[in-house]
C-alpha positions in Angstrom: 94.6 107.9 98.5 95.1 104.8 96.2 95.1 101.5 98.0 98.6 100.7 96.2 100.3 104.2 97.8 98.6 103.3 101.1 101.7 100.4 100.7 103.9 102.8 100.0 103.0 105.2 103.0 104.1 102.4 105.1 107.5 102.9 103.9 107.3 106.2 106.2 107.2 107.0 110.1 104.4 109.2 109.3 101.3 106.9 110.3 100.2 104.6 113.3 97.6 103.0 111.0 97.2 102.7 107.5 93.6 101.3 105.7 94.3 100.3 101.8 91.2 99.3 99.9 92.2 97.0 97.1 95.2 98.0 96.7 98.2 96.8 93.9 99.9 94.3 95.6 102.5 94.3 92.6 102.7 96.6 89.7 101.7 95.7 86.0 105.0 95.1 83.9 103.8 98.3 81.6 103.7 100.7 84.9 107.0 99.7 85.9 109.6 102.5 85.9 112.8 103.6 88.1 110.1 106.0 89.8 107.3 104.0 90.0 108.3 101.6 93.4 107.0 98.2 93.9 104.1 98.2 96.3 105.2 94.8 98.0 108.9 95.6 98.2 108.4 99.5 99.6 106.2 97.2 102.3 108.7 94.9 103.0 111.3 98.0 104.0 108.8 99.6 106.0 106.0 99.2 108.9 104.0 96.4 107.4 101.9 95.7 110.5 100.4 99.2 110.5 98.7 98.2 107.6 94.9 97.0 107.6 94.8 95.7 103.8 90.7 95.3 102.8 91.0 92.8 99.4 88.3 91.0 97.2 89.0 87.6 95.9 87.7 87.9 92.4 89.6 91.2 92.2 92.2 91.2 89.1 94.8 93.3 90.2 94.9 91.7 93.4 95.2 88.1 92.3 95.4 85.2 95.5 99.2 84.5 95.2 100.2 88.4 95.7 97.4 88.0 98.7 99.8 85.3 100.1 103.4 87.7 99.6 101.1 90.6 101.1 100.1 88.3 104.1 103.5 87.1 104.6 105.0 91.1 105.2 103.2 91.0 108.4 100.1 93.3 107.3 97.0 92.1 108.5 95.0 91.1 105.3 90.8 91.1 105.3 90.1 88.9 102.3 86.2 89.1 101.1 86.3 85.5 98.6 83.2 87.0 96.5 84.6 90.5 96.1 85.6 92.3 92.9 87.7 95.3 92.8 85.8 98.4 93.8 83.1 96.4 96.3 83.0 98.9 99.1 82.1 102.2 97.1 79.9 103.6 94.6 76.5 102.1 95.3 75.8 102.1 92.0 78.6 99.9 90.5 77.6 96.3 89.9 80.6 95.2 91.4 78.9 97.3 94.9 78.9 94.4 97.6 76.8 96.3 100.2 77.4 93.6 103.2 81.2 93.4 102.5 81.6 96.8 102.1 79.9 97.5 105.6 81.8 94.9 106.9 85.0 96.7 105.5 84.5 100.1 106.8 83.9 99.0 110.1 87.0 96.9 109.9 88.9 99.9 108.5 87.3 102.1 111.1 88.8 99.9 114.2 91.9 99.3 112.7 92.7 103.5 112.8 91.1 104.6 116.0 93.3 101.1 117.5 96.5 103.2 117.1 98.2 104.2 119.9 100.2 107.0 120.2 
């Protein structure tokens, strides 16, 4: 699942722990439609603090100010300041940050086997 609908999925009573890699924190004006939600806002009306967010600083479709509305919804937000989008898969992307993504998976990891049910 896209990090952007992991934001969504929070809008539900359905998970204990959510893990969204680079996600959308807001929507490009040109996908914007009556059926395409706002990531932030679905966050807002839902469980916000189930949600690890994993984020790179240099990534474009998470620029630093939607970091700050994302941090302020009571997720808990893992910024990597060097990262582009895409940094924790495909080995053979340029963008590929081996240490970060490490780093991210063992983040995520914790985060999901910390829910209690």
């Amino acid at each position: 699942m896209g990090g952007m609908y992991c934001f969504k999925a929070a809008r539900s009573e359905r998970f204990f722990r959510i893990a969204s890699f680079y996600g959308m924190i807001t929507l490009p004006e040109a996908w914007r439609s009556r059926s395409q939600g706002e990531p932030l806002g679905m966050l807002l009306s839902g469980y916000a603090e189930n949600v690890l967010a994993i984020v790179g600083g240099q990534d474009h479709y998470t620029p630093i100010v939607d970091i700050d509305q994302l941090r302020s919804t009571g997720a808990q937000v893992v910024l990597y300041p060097e990262a582009e989008h895409g940094f924790a898969h495909d080995a053979s992307r340029p963008a590929h940050r081996p240490e970060d993504a490490a780093d991210a998976y063992a983040r995520a990891k914790d985060w999901l086997l910390s829910a209690t049910l």
